[in-house]
C-alpha positions as CSV (number, residue, x, y, z in Angstrom):
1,X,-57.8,-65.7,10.9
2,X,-55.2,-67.6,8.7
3,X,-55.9,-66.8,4.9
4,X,-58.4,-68.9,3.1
5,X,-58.9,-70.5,-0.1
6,X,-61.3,-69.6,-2.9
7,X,-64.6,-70.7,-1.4
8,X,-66.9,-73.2,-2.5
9,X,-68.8,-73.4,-5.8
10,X,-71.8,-72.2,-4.3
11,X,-73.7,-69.5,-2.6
12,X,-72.9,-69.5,1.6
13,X,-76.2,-70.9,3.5
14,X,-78.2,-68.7,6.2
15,X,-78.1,-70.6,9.9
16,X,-81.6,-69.8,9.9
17,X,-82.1,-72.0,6.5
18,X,-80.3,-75.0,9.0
19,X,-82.4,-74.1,11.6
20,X,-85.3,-74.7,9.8
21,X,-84.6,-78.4,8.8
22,X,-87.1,-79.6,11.5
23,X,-85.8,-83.4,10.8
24,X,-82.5,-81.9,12.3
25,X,-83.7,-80.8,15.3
26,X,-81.2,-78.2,16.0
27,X,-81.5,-75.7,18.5
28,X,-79.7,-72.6,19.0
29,X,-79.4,-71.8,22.9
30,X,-76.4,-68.9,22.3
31,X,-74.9,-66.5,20.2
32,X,-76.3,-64.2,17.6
33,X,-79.2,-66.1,15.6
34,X,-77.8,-65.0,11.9
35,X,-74.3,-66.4,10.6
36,X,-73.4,-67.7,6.9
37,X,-71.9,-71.0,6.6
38,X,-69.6,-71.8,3.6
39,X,-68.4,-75.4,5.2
40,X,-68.8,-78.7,7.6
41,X,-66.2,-79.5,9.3
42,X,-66.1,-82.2,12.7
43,X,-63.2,-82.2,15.0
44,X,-62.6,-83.6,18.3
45,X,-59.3,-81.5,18.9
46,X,-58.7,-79.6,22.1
47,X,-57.8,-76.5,19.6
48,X,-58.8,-77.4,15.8
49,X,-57.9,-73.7,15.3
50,X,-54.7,-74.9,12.4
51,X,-57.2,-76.8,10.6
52,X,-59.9,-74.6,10.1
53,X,-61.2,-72.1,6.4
54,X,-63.4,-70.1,8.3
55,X,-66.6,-69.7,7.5
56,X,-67.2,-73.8,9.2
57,X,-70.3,-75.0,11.5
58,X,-68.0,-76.9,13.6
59,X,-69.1,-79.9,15.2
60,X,-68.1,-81.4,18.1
61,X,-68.9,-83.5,21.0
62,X,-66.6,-81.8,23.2
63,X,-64.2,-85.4,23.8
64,X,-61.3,-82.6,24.8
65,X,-63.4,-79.9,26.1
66,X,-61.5,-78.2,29.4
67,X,-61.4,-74.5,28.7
68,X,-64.3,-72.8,27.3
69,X,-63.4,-69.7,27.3
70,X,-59.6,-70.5,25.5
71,X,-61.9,-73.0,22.8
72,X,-64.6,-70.9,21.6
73,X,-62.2,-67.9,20.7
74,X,-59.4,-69.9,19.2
75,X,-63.1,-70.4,17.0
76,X,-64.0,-66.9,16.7
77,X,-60.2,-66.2,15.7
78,X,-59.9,-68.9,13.2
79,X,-63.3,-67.4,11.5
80,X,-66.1,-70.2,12.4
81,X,-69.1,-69.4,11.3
82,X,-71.2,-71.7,14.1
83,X,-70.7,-74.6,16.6
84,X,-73.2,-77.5,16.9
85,X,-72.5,-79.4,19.7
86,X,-73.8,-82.8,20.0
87,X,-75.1,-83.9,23.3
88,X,-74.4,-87.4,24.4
89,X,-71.9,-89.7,24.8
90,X,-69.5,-87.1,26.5
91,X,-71.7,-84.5,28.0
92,X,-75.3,-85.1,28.8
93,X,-76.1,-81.6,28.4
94,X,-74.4,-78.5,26.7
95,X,-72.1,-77.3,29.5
96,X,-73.2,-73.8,30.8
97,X,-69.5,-72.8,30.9
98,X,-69.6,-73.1,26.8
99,X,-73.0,-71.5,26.5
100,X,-71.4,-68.4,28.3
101,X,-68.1,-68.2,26.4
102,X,-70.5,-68.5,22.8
103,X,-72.5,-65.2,24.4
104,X,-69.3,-63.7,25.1
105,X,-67.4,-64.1,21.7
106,X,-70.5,-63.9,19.6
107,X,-70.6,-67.5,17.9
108,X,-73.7,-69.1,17.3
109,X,-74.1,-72.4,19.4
110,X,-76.2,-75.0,18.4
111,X,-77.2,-78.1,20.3
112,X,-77.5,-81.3,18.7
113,X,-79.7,-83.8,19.8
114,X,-78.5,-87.4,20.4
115,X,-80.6,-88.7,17.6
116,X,-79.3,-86.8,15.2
117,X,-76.0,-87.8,13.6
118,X,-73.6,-85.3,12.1
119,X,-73.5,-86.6,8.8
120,X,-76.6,-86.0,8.1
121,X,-76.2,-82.5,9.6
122,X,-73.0,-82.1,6.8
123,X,-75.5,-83.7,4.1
124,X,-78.3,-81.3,4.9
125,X,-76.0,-78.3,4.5
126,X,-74.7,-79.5,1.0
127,X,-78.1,-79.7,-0.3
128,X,-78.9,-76.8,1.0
129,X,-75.8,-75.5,-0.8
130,X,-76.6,-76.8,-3.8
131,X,-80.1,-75.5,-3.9
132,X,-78.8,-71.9,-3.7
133,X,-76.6,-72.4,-6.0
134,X,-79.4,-73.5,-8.5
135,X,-81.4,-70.4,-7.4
136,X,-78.2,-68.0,-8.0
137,X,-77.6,-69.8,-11.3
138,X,-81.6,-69.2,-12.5
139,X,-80.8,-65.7,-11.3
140,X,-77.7,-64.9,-13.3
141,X,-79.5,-66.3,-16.3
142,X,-82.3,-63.8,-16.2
143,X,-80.0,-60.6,-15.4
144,X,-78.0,-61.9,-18.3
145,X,-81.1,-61.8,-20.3
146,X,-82.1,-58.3,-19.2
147,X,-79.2,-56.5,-19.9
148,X,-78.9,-58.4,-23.3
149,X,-81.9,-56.5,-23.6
150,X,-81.2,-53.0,-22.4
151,X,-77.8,-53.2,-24.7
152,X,-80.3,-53.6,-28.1
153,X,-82.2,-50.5,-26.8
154,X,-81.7,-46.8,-28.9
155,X,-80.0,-45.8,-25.6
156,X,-78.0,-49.1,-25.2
157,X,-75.5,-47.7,-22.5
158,X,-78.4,-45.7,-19.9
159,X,-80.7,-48.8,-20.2
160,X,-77.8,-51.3,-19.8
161,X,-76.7,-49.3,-16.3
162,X,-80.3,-49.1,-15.2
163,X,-81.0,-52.4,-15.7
164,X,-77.9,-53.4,-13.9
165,X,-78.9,-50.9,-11.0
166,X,-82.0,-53.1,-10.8
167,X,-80.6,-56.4,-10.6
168,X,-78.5,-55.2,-8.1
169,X,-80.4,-53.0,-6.4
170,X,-77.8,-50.6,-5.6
171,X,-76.2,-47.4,-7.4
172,X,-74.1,-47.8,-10.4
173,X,-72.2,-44.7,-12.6
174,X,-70.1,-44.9,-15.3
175,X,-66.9,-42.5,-14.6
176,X,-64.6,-41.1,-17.0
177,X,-60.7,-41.1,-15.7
178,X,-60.6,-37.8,-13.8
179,X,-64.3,-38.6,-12.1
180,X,-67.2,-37.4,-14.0
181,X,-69.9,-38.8,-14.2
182,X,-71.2,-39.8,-17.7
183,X,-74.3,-41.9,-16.9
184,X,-75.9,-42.9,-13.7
185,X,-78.8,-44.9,-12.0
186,X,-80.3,-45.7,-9.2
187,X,-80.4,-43.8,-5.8
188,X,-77.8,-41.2,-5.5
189,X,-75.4,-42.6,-2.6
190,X,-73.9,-40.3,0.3
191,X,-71.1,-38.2,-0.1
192,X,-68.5,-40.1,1.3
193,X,-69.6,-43.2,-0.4
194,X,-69.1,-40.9,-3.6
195,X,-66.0,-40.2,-2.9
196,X,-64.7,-43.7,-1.9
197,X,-66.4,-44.8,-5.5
198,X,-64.2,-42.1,-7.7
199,X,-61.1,-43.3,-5.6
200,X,-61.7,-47.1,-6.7
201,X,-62.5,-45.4,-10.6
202,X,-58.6,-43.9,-10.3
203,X,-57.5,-47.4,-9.0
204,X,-58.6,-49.2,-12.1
205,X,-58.5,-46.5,-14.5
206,X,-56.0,-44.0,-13.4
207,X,-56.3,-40.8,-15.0
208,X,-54.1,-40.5,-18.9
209,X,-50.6,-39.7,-18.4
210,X,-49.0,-36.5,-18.7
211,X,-47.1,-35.2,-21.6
212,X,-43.9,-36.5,-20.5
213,X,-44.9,-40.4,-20.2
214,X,-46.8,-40.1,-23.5
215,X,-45.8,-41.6,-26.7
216,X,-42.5,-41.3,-27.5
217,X,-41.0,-38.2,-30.3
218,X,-41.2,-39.4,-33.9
219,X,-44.0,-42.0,-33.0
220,X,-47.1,-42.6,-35.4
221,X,-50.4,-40.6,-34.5
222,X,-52.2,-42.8,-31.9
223,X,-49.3,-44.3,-30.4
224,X,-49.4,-46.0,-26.9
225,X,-47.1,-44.6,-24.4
226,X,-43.8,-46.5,-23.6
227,X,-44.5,-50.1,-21.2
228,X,-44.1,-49.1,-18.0
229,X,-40.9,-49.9,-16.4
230,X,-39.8,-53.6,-15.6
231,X,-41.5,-54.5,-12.0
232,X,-44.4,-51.8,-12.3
233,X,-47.3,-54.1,-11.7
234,X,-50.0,-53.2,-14.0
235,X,-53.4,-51.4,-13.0
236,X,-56.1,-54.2,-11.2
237,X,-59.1,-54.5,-13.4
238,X,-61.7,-54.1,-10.3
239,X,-61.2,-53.0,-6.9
240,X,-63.1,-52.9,-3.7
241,X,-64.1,-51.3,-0.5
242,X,-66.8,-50.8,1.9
243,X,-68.4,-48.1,3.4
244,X,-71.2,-48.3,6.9
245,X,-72.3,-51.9,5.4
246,X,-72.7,-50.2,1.5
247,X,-70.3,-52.3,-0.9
248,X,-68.2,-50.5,-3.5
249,X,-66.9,-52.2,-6.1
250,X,-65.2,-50.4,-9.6
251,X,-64.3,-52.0,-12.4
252,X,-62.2,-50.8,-15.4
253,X,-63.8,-51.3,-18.9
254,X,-62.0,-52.0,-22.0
255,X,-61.7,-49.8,-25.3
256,X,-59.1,-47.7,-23.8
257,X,-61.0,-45.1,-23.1
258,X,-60.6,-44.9,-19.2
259,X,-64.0,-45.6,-18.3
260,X,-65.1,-47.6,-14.9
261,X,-68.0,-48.8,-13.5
262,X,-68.9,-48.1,-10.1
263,X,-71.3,-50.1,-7.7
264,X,-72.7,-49.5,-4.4
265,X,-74.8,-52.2,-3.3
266,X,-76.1,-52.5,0.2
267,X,-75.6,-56.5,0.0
268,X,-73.1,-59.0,-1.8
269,X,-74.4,-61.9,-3.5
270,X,-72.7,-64.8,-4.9
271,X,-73.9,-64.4,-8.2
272,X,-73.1,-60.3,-8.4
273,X,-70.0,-60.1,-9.7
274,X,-70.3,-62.6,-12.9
275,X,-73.8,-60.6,-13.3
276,X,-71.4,-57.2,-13.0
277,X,-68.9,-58.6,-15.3
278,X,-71.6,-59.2,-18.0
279,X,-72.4,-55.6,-17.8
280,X,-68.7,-55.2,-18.2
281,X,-68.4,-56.4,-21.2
282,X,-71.6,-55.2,-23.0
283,X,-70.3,-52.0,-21.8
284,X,-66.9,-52.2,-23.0
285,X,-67.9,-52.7,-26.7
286,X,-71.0,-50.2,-26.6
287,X,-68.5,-47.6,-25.3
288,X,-65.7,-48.1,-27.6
289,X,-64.6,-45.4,-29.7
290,X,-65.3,-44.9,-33.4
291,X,-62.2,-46.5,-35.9
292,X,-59.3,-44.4,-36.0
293,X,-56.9,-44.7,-38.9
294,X,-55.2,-47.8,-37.1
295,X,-57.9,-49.9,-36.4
296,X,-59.3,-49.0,-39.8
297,X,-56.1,-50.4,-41.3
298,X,-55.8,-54.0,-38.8
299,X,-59.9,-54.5,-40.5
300,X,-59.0,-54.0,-43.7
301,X,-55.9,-56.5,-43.1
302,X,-59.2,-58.9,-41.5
303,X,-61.0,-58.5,-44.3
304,X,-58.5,-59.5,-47.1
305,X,-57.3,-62.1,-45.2
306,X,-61.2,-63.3,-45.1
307,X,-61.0,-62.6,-48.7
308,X,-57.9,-65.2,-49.6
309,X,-55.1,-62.5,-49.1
310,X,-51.5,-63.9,-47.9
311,X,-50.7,-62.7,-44.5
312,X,-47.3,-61.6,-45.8
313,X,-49.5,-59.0,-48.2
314,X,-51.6,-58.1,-45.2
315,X,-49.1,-57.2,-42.5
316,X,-48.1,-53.7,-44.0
317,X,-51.7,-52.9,-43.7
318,X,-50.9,-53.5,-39.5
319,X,-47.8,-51.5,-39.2
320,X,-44.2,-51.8,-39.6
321,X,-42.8,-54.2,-37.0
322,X,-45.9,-54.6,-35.5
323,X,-46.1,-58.1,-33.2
324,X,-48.8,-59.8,-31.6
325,X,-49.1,-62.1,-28.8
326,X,-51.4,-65.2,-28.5
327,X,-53.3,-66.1,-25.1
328,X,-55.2,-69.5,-24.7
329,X,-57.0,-69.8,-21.8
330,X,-59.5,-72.5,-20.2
331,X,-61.6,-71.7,-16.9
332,X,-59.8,-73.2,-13.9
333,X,-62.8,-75.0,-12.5
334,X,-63.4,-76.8,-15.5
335,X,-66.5,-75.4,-17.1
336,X,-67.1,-74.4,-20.7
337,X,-66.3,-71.0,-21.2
338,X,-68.8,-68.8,-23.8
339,X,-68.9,-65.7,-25.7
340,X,-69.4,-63.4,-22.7
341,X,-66.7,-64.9,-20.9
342,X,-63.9,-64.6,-23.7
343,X,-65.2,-61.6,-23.9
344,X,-65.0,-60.6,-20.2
345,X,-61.1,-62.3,-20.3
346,X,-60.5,-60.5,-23.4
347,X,-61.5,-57.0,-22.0
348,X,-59.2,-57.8,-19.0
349,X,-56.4,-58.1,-21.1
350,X,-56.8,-55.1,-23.3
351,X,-58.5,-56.8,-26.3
352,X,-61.7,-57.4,-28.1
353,X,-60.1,-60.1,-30.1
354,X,-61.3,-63.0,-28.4
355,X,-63.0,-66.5,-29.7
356,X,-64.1,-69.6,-28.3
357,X,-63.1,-73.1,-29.5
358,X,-65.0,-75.6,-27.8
359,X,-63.3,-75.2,-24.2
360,X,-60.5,-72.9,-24.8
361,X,-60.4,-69.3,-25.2
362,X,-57.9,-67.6,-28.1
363,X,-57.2,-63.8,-27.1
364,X,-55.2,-61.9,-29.3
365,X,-52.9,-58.9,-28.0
366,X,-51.6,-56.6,-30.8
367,X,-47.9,-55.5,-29.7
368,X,-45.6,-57.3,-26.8
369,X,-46.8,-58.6,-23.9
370,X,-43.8,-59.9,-21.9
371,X,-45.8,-59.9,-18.5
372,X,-49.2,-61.0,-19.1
373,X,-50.7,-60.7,-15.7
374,X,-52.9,-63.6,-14.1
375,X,-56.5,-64.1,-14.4
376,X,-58.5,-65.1,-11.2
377,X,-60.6,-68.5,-12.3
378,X,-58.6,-68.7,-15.6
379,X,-55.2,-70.8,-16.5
380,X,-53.8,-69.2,-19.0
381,X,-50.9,-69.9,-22.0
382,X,-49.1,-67.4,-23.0
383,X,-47.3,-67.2,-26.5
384,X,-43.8,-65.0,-27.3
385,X,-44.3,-62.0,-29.4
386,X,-44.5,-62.9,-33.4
387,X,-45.3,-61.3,-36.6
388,X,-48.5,-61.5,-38.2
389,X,-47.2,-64.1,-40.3
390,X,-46.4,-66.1,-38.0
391,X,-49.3,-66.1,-36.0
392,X,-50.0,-70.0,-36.4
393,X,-46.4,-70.8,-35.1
394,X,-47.6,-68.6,-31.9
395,X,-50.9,-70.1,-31.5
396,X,-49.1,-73.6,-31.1
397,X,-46.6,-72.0,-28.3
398,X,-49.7,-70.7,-26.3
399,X,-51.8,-74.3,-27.0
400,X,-48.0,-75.9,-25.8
401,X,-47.8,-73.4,-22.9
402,X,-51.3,-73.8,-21.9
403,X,-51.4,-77.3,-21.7
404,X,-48.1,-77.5,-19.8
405,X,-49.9,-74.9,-17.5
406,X,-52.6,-76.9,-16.6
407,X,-50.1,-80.2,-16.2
408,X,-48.1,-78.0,-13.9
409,X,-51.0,-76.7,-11.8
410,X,-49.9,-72.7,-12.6
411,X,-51.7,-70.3,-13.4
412,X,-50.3,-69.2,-16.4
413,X,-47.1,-70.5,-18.5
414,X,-45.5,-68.3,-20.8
415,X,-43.5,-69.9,-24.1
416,X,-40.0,-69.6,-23.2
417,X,-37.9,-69.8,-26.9
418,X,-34.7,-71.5,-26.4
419,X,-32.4,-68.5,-27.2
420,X,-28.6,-68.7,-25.9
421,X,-26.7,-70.9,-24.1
422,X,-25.3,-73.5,-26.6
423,X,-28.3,-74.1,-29.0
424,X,-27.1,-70.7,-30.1
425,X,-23.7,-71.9,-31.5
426,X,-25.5,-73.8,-34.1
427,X,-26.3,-72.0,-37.1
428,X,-30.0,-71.9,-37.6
429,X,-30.5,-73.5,-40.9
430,X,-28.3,-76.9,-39.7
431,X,-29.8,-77.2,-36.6
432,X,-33.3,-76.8,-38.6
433,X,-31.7,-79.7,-41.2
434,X,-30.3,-81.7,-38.3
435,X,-34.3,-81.9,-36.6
436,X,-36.2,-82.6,-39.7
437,X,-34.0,-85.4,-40.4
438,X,-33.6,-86.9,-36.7
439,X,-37.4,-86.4,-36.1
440,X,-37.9,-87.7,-39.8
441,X,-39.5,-91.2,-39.1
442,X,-42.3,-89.1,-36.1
443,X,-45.9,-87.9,-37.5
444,X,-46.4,-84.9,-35.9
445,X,-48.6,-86.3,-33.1
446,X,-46.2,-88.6,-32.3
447,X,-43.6,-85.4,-32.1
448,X,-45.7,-83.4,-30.5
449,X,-46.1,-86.0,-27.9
450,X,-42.6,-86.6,-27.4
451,X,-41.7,-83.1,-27.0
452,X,-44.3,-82.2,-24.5
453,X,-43.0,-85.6,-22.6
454,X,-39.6,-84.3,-22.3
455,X,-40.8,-80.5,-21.2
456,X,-42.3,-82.2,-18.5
457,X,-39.6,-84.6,-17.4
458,X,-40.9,-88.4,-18.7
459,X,-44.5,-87.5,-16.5
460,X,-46.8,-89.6,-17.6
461,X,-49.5,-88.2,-15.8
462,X,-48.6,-84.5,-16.4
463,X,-48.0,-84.9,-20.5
464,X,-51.6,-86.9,-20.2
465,X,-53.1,-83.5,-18.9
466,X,-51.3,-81.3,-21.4
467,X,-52.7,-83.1,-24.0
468,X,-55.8,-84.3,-22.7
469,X,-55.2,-88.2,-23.6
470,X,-55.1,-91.3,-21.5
471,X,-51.7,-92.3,-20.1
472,X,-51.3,-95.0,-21.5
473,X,-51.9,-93.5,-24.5
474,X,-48.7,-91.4,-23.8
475,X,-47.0,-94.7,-22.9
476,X,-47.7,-96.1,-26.5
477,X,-47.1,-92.8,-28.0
478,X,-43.4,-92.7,-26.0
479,X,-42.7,-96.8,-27.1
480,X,-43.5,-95.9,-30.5
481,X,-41.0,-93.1,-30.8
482,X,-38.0,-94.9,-29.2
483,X,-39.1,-98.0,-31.8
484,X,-39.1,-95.8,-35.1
485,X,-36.2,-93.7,-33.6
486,X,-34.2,-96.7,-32.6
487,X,-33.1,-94.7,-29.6
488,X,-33.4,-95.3,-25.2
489,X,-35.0,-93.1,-24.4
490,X,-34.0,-93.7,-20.5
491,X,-30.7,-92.1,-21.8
492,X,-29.7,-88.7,-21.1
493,X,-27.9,-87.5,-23.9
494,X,-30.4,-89.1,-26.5
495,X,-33.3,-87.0,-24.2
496,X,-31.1,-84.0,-24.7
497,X,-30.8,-84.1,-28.1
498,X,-34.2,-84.8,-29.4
499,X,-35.0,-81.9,-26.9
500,X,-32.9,-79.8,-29.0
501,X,-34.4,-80.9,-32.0
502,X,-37.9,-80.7,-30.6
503,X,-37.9,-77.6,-28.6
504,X,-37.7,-74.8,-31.5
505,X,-37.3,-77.2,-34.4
506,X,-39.8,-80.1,-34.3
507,X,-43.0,-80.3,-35.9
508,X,-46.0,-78.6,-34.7
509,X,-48.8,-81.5,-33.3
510,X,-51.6,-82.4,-36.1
């Protein structure tokens, strides 16, 4: 089966569900009677095979129909989930030789009556679609509900697993690092199933390392061990498996502490793993440990600089040479993104400093992050490592990255400063005197616009999604600087050096 894309937005249908649309008139005359359909799909191809996701109800009205045998498993190798085939005007009756291939290779085979077209059999399963979805969506709101509830019990982290046990109906644990068990619920799973769930625990949170990869000599108490060496790839945050039909699924919570939560669920709905990722969360923060010294120091440094502190007096309270990085992030599929899920991203990426500004998510990662690892469902801008006090300088290199992420269709964009190369034979401070008074005449919008143009190479459309305007609003933003600049822009030397003036230099957008 060729590899598929993310699925649909919505829950898969049950044939039976089809089935049952009386107006349709379907009829299943072979294969098993139970399949899940993701898609719609009609082709008259003698082998539609290269075009299919799997997971279609194919239908057809079998114009190139010779082999039956060589058709229906090109299907059943491609990952169909069904065929409907639609009698009249080629065939006046399903032909027995496709009846007997669908028995053979398992696929369900529907026939479809003349009367009834095939749009409305595509229509039919998008409603259906969208009815489950509504039904999963009503779902997840009351298990988010619950366990909101269980985590505001005395025993917040028990009541939070059993509720989760419940909404699943399966078995869940909590497991330390080397596979004890520190809370359980539900029915106690067989051994092997154990044992595949403490395997997934050590693949999302491996066991603390030894002596000799700890922090290195001379290091403050509480150090973190060295970064792992370039090209390790970091741990996964959740794995999976399955076991005689029982689905295991582990996922790593945040604090540091090595904990992960194990499921085994005899079923996997579509809604499951944002319900398990809400559990996640509430988890992470009921399970992280008490303030050492360090983190008693970084809220003392929150709370001056609440207070009215400068963040040049704060940043000795967060350790000498101490950097931070700055993540924005927006969900992928467009929705609004809330509390839980910044603080389901910001557990992924080792933090609980996450907030939400209208659409966009702001994590913060104390120390260097040069390899901040994709999010599945998020993009993702990435700043470059910077002091505390100059934090605001990185949160406009991840908004900048972000943006050119999402105008680039990548997942994640990383700011890139413009170090070497022969930028670097400039002194600083009359390269710095050189862009204030070449950009001079620009208001920082109008800067801000004409940088991110140029990043992307004079796209009009592209710099319109980075910064979320019209564009034409980028084409009257781009006249008006070559106007107050008095410069052609269409030129190649002028374009190369406002870039340099722009890229580490110009003003930061209002």
């Amino acid at each position: 089966m060729p590899d598929s894309p993310a699925g649909p937005p919505a829950p898969p249908i049950a044939l039976s569900e089809l089935l049952g649309r009386e107006e349709l008139g379907l009829r299943r005359i072979a294969g098993p009677d139970h399949a899940d359909l993701l898609w719609v799909h009609t082709s008259e191809m003698a082998d539609p095979y290269p075009y299919l996701l799997g997971g279609e109800l194919l239908l057809s009205a079998g114009v190139q129909l010779t082999d039956a045998d060589t058709y229906v498993a090109r299907l059943v190798q491609a990952g169909a989930a069904a065929l409907g085939f639609g009698v009249a005007p080629v065939h006046d009756t399903v032909p027995a030789a496709l009846v007997e291939a669908c028995d053979r290779h398992g696929l369900p085979l529907l026939e479809v009556p003349p009367e009834t077209r095939f749009a409305a059999i595509a229509q039919a399963v998008w409603r259906l679609m969208a009815e489950a979805r509504h039904r999963e969506l009503r779902r997840v709101t009351r298990a988010q509900q619950a366990l909101a509830t269980a985590a505001a019990r005395p025993d917040p982290v028990p009541a939070v697993l059993r509720q989760l046990a419940v909404q699943l109906e399966g078995r869940v644990a909590l497991l330390t690092a080397d596979g004890g068990v520190l809370h359980a619920a539900g029915g106690r799973p067989a051994p092997d199933v154990q044992t595949a769930l403490a395997r997934l625990a050590r693949v999302v949170a491996p066991a603390a390392p030894s002596p000799s990869t700890g922090p290195a000599p001379g290091s403050p108490p509480g150090a973190a061990p060295p970064a792992a060496a370039p090209g390790r790839k970091p741990n996964p945050s959740s794995a999976t498996d399955t076991r005689g039909g029982t689905h295991l699924f582990a996922y790593a919570l945040g604090g540091g502490q090595g904990l992960a939560l194990t499921l085994a669920t005899p079923r996997r709905d579509f809604g499951d793993h944002t319900v398990a990722g809400i559990a996640v969360v509430l988890l992470s923060l009921l399970t992280a440990p008490h303030q050492g010294a360090d983190a008693a120091g970084r809220s003392a440094a929150l709370v001056r600089l609440l207070l009215g502190a400068a963040p040049q007096d704060v940043a000795p309270l967060l350790g000498d040479g101490d950097s931070w990085t700055v993540v924005h992030a927006r969900r992928a599929d467009g929705t609004p993104a809330g509390p839980l899920n910044a603080g389901a991203l910001g557990a992924a990426l080792g933090s609980a400093l996450s907030d939400v500004d209208r659409e966009t998510v702001r994590v913060l990662l104390p120390g260097r992050h040069e390899a901040v690892p994709p999010q599945p469902g998020w993009t993702l801008g990435v700043s470059g490592p910077a002091p505390v006090t100059d934090l605001p300088d990185a949160d406009t290199q991840a908004a900048r990255a972000l943006g050119h992420a999402e105008a680039t269709r990548a997942p994640l964009t990383t700011h890139r400063p413009g170090t070497g190369g022969l930028a670097a034979l400039i002194p600083p401070d009359r390269a710095e005197a050189h862009a204030r008074a070449l950009l001079a005449p620009l208001t920082g919008p109008l800067a801000e616009t004409l940088r991110c143009w140029l990043s992307l190479h004079g796209s009009w459309d592209r710099t319109a999604v980075a910064l979320k305007v019209h564009r034409n609003t980028v084409r009257q933003r781009i006249a008006r600087c070559a106007a107050l600049l008095d410069a052609d822009l269409d030129d190649m030397d002028v374009r190369t050096e406002l870039w340099f003036a722009l890229r580490d230099h110009g003003p930061a957008s209002a």
